[in-house]
C-alpha distance (Angstrom), angle and dihedral (degrees) to the residues before:
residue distance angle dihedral
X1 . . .
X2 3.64 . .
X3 3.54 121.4 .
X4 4.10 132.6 -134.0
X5 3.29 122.2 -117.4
X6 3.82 90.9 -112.6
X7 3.81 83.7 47.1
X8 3.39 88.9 67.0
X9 3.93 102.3 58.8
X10 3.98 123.1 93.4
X11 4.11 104.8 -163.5
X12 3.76 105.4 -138.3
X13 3.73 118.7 139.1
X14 3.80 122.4 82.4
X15 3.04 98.1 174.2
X16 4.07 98.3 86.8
X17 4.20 125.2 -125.7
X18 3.42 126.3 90.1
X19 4.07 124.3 40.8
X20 3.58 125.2 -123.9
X21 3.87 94.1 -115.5
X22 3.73 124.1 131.1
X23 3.92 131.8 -169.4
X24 3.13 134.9 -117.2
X25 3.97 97.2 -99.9
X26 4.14 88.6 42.9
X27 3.71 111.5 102.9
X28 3.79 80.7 -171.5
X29 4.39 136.9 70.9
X30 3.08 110.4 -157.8
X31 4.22 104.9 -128.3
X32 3.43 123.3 -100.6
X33 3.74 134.8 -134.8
X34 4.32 119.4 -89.1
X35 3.57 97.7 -147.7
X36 3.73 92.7 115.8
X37 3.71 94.0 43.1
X38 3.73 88.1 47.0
X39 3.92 90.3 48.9
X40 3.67 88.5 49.8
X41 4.19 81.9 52.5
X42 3.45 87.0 51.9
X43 3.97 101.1 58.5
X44 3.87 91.7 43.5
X45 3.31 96.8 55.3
X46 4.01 96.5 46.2
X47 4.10 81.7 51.7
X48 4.01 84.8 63.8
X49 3.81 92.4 -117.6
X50 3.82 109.2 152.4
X51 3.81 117.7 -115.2
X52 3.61 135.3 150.2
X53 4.05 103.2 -104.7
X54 3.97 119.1 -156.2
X55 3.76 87.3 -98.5
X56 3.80 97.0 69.6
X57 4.03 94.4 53.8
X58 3.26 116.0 118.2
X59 3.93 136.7 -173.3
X60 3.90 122.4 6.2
X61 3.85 90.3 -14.8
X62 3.54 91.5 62.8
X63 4.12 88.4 47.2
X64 3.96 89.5 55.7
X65 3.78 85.1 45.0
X66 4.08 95.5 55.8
X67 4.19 82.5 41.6
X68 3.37 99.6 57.4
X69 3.66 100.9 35.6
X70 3.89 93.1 58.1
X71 3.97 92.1 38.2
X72 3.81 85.1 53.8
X73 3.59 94.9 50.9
X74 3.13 102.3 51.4
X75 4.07 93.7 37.6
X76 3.47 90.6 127.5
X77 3.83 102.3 47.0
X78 3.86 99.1 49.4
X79 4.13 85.6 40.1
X80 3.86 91.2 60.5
X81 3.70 89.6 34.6
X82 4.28 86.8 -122.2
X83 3.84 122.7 -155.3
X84 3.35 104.5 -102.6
X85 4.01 110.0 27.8
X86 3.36 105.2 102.8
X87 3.66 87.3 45.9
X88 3.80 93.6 60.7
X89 3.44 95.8 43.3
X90 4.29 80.2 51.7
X91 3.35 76.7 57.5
X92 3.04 108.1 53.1
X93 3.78 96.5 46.0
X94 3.74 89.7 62.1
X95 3.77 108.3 51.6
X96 3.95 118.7 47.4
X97 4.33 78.9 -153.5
X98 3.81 94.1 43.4
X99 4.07 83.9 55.6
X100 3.86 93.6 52.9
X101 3.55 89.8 45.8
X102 3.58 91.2 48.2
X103 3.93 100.1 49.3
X104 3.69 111.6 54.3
X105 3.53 91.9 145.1
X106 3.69 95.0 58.5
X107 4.02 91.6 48.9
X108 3.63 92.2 49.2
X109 3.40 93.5 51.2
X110 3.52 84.3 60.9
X111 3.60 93.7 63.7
X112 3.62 96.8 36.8
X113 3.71 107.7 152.8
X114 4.08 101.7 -5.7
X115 3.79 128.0 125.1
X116 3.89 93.1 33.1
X117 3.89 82.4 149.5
X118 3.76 91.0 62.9
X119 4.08 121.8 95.5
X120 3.89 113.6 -105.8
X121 3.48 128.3 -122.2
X122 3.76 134.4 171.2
X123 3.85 97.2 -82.6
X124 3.75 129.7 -148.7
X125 3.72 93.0 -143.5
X126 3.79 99.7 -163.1
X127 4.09 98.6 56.6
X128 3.96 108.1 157.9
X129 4.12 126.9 126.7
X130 3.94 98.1 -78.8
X131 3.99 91.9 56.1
X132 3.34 93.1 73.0
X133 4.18 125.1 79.9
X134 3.17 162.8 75.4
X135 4.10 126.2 -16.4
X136 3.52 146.3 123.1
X137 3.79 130.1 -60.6
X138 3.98 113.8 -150.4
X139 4.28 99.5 -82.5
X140 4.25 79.0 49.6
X141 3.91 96.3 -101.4
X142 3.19 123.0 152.4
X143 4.24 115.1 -101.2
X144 4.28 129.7 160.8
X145 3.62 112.1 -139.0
X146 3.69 128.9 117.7
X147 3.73 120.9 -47.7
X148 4.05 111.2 -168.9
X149 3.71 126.2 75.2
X150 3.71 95.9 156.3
X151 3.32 91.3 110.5
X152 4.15 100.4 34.1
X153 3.84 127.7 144.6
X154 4.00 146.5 146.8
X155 4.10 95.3 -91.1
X156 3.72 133.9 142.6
X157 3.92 110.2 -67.0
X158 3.90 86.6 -123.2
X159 4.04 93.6 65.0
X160 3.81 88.6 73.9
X161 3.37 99.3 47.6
X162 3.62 94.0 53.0
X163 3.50 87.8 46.3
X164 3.85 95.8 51.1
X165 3.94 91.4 39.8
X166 4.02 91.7 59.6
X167 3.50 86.0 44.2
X168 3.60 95.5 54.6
X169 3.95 96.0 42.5
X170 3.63 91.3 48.0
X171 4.03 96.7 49.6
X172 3.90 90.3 36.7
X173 4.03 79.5 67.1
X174 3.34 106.2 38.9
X175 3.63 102.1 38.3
X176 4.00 101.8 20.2
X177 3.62 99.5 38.7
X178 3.58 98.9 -136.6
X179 3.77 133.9 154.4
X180 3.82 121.8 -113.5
X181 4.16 87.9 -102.2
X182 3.82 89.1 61.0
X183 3.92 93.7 33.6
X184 3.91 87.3 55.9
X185 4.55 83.2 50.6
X186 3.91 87.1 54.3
X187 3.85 94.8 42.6
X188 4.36 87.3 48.2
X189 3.98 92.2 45.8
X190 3.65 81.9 57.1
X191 3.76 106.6 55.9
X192 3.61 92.0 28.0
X193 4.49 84.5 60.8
X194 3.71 86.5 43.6
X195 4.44 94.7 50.5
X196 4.01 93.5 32.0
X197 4.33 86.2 52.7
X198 3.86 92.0 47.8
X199 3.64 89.6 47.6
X200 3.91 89.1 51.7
X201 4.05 85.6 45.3
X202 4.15 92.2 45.1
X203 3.88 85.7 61.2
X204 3.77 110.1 24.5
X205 3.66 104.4 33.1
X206 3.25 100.1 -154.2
X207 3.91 108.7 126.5
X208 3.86 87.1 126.7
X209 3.44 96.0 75.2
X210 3.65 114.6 29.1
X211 3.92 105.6 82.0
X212 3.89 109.8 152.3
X213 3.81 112.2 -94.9
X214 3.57 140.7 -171.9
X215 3.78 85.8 -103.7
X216 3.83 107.5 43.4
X217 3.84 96.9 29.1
X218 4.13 117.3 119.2
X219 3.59 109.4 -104.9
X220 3.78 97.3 -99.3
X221 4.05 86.6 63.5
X222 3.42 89.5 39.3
X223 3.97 90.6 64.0
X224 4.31 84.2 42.2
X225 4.01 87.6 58.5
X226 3.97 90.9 46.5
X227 3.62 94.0 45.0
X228 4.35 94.6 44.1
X229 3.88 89.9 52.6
X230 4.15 119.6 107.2
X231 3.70 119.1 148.1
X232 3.92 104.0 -109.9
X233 4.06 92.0 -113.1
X234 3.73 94.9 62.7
X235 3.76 89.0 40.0
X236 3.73 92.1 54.7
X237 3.05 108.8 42.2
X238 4.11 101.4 41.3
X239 3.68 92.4 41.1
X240 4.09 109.1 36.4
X241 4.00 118.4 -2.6
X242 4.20 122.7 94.8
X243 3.65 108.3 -129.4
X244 4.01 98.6 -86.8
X245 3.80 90.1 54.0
X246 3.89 99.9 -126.4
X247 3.75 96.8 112.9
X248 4.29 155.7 -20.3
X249 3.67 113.9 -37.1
X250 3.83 111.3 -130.9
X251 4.47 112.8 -111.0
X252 3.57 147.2 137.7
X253 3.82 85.1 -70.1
X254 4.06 110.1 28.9
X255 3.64 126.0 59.4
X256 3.39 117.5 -159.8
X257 4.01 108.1 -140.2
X258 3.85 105.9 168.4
X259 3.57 97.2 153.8
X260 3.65 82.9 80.0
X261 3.72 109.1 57.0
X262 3.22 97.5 108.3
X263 4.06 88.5 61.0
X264 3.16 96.5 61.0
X265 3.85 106.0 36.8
X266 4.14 78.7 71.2
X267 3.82 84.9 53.9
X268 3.59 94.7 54.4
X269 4.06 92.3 45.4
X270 3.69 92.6 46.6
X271 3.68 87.1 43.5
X272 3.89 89.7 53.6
X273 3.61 95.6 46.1
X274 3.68 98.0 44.3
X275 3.76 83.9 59.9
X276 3.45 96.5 50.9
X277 3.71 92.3 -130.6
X278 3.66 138.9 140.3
X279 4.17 110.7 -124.3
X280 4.18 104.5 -102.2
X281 3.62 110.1 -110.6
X282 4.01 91.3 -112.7
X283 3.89 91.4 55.9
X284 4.15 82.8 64.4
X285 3.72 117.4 -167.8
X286 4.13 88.7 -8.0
X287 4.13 83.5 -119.5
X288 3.49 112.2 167.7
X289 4.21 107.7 -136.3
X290 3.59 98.3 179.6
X291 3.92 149.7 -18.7
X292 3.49 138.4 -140.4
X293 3.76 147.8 174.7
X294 3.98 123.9 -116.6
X295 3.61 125.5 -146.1
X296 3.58 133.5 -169.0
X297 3.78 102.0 21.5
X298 3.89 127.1 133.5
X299 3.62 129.4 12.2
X300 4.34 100.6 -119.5
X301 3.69 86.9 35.5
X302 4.04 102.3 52.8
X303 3.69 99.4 122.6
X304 3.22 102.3 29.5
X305 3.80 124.6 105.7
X306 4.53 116.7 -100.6
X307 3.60 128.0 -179.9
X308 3.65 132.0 -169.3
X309 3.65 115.4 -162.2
X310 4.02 120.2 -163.5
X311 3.79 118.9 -136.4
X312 3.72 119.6 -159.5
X313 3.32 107.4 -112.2
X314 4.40 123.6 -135.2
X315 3.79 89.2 -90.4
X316 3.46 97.5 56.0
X317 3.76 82.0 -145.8
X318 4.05 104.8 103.0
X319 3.29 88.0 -108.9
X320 3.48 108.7 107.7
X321 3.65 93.4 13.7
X322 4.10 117.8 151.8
X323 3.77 140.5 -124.6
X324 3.61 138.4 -150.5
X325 3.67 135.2 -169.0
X326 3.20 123.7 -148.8
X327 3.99 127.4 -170.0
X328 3.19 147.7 -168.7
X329 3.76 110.3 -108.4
X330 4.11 118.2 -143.6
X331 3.72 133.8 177.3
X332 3.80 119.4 -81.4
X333 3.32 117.6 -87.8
X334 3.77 84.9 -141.6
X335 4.04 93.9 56.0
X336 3.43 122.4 118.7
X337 4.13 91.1 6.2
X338 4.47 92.1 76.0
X339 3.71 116.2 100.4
X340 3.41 108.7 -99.6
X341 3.94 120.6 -77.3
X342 3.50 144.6 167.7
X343 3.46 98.1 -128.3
X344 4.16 124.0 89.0
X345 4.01 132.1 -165.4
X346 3.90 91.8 -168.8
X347 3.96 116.0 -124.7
X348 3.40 144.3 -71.9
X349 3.89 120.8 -16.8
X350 4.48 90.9 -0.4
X351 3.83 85.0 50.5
X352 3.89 98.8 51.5
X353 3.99 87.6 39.6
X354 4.46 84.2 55.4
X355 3.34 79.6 55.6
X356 3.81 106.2 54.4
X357 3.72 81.3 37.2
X358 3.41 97.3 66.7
X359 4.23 110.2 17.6
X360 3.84 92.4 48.0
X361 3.96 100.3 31.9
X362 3.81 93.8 174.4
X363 3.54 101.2 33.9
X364 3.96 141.8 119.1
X365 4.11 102.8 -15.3
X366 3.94 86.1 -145.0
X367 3.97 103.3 54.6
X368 3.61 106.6 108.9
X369 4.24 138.8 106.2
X370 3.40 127.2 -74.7
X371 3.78 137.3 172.8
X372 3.66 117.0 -136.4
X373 4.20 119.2 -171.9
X374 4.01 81.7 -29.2
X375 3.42 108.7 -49.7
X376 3.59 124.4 103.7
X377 4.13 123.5 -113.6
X378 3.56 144.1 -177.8
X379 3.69 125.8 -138.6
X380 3.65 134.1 -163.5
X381 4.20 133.3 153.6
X382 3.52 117.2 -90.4
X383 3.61 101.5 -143.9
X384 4.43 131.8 -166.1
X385 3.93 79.4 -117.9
X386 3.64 106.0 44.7
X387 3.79 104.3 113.9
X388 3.63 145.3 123.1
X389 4.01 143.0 -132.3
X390 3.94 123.4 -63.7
X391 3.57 102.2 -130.9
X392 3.11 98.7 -170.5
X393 3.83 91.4 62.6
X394 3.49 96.9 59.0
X395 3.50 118.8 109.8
X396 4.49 119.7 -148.2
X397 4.31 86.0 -90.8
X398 3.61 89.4 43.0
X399 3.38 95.6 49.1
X400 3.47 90.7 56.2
X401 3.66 98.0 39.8
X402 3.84 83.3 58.6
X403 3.42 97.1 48.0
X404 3.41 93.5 51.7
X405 3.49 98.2 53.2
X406 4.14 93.3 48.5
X407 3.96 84.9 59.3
X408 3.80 94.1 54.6
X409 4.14 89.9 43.0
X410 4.08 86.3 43.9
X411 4.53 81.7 52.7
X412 3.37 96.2 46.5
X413 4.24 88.0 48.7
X414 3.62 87.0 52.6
X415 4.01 96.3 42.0
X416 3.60 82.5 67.8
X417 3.67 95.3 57.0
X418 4.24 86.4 95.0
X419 3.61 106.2 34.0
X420 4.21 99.6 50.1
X421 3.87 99.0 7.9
X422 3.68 138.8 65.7
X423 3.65 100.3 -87.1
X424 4.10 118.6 113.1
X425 3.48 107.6 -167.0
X426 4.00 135.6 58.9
X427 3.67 102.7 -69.6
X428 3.71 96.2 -174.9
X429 3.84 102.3 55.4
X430 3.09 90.3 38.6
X431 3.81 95.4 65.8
X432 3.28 88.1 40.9
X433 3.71 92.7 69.1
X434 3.38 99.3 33.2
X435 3.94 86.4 61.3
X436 3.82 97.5 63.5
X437 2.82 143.2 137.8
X438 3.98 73.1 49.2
X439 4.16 96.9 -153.9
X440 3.73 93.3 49.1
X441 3.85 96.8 44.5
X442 4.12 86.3 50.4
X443 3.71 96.0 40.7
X444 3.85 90.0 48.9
X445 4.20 92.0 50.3
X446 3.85 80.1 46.7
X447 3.98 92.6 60.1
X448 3.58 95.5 34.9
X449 4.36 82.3 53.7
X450 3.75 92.3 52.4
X451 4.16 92.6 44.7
X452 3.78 96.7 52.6
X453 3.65 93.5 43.4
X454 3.78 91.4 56.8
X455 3.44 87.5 36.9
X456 4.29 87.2 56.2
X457 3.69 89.3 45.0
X458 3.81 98.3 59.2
X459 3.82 85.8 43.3
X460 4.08 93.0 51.2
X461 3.39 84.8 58.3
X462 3.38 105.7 50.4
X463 3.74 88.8 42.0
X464 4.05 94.5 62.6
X465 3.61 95.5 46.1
X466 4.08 89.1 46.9
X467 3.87 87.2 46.7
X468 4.11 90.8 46.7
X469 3.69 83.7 55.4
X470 3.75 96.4 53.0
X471 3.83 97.9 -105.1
X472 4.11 92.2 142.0
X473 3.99 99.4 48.7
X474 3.78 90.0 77.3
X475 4.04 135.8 54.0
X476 3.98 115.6 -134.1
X477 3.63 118.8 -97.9
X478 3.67 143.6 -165.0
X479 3.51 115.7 -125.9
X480 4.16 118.8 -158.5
């Protein structure tokens, strides 16, 4: 039988850019993005019909599952042959944690659909141990909370906890060392932070003004705040400025691109005014001195294109100059693959500003959106004491400690879901509720921790024999 044109399309990227179309002297379509198919997924599972979801493949099917799924998101990258792909997927293959971090597509199509019963909040939708730390509040103060929205969306509350549970489990093994029985001690420290801080919330309301501080952090983030701080000078001038001070030195990381200053000072205004702020007295005059491009940062972002712009500081010295990021903004992983809800963060760069907005209420002045020669970035402060956790410090009560204390900053994210976010009903009680009978609702996160961590493990390893093979230096088409 012949097939139709439309016949002859497969829908696999989410990631946006580039149509499935093919010409008429193309034996070849190039594959388009599942989102919608997903979506549709999405709703028929939360209706309770019965369907096998990617999580319950097994064998080879699963393999061409994990193939496609990280071809497809990163269509665009390996298409335009991007600086930096082939070293994330290097990185990938090397680190079991690296690979979860990586692949937040694949683990939310996992969950596509599920826990449609659960309340919504606005969800982080990248929780794991290095999404936590240290950064400034809007006066430039030092605060821990969580520090990744790229991913943020309305979604049950239970998505990021099972998100930051894996995440914990995996890097408690990889970094910590530990056995499964001490794993599973991290993982319940964890949830049991996140349900005893919602409790706290449910009857004292007071999520507003508890952000972790130098002064009323537990000891373990108390040693993170200690260990972050550098007086901006140093910071400066060992980590960014050429020797005469008046912009980015040129390295393996930081490329100088001054030719386009003048770019980005419109950013930075249209970033201001969008914002409706006045500039803070230590960003000065808000003159841009220099840009440059940054390679080789993140794990989800490798590949994609980062900026850090210097602003002269009041001095005019390069003393007290300023930085800020900006990123290029892509659709949630988690889109499409939520249960239903009425509730909408917007997309790209708006959507992870919503979500700074509202999870980190007083935080960095300069997060918001911004469009830049028509694409869509993020931009937040790079600070001398933005940092995060050494994991591989940690000892088995640290780990815990810490663990513990990412669940309660995770609560207090979500707490806010009602008061700054879309949300327009109770959060906190009702999470409260929805948590009991409180043993089985941990013990059940537990097993669902353990599965998808095997789960990732047999999918690691098919991954790095797939991407020794040469699976990843080609998109997946549709031949006629």
């Amino acid at each position: 039988m012949t097939q139709s044109k439309s016949q002859t399309k497969t829908k696999t990227n989410r990631g946006g850019g580039g149509g499935g179309s093919k010409t008429k002297d193309s034996p070849v379509a190039k594959a388009e993005g599942r989102v919608d198919a997903y979506r549709d997924l999405a709703e028929r599972i939360a209706r309770g019909e019965q369907i096998v979801p990617p999580a319950l493949l097994s064998g080879h099917e699963r393999r061409r599952h994990v193939r496609a799924t990280l071809r497809e998101d990163h269509q665009n990258r390996i298409e335009e042959r991007a600086s930096g792909t082939r070293e994330k997927f290097q990185k990938l293959a090397k680190s079991r944690f690296s690979f979860f971090r990586g692949t937040a597509l694949l683990f939310y199509r996992d969950m596509v659909g599920t826990d449609a019963d659960m309340p919504t909040v606005l969800a982080l939708g990248d929780v794991h141990p290095e999404n936590f730390g240290v950064m400034p509040n809007r006066d430039g103060a030092p605060i821990f909370s969580v520090n990744d929205f790229d991913e943020v969306i309305y979604a049950p509350f239970t998505w990021d906890m099972k998100r930051g549970a894996v995440g914990f489990w995996i890097a408690a093994k990889e970094e910590g060392g530990m056995k499964r029985k001490h794993r599973r001690r991290v993982v319940r420290a964890f949830f049991e932070g996140y349900v005893d801080a919602i409790e706290g919330f449910a009857e004292m309301s007071d999520e507003k003004r508890d952000a972790f501080r130098m002064d009323n952090s537990p000891k373990v983030i108390r040693r993170l705040f200690e260990e972050a701080w550098e007086e901006r000078e140093s910071w400066l001038w060992s980590d960014y400025l050429k020797e005469n001070g008046r912009g980015f030195r040129a390295d393996d990381e930081l490329e100088p691109l001054t030719s386009r200053t003048e770019t980005f000072q419109k950013a930075v205004h249209e970033l201001m005014k969008a914002k409706g702020l006045d500039v803070p007295a230590r960003a000065g005059e808000l003159k841009v001195k220099d840009v440059c491009k940054r390679h080789g940062q993140g794990t989800a972002s490798l590949g994609l294109p980062r900026y850090y712009v210097l602003i002269e500081g009041p001095s005019k010295d390069a003393t007290d100059d300023i930085i800020i990021e900006f990123k290029h903004a892509r659709r949630s992983a988690l889109e499409g693959l939520v249960p239903p809800s009425d509730f909408n963060a917007g997309t790209k760069a708006d959507r992870i500003a919503h979500g700074q907005a509202v999870q980190l209420a007083q935080g960095d002045v300069f997060y918001g959106a911004v469009e830049i020669e028509g694409e869509s970035f993020m931009s937040r402060e790079r600070a001398p004491f933005r940092d995060d956790i050494d994991l591989d410090e940690l000892s088995k009560k640290t780990w815990r400690e810490y663990a513990r204390v990412c669940g309660a900053a995770l609560a207090q994210a979500h707490a806010l879901s009602d008061d700054l976010g879309q949300v327009d009903y109770d959060v906190e009680p009702s999470i409260v509720k929805s948590c009991k009978p409180r043993e089985l609702f941990l013990e059940d996160l537990v097993r669902f921790t353990v599965e998808a961590a095997d789960r990732l493990k047999a999918d690691h390893k098919a991954f790095v024999q797939d991407f020794k093979a040469g699976a990843f230096d080609r998109i997946d088409y549709v031949y006629r």
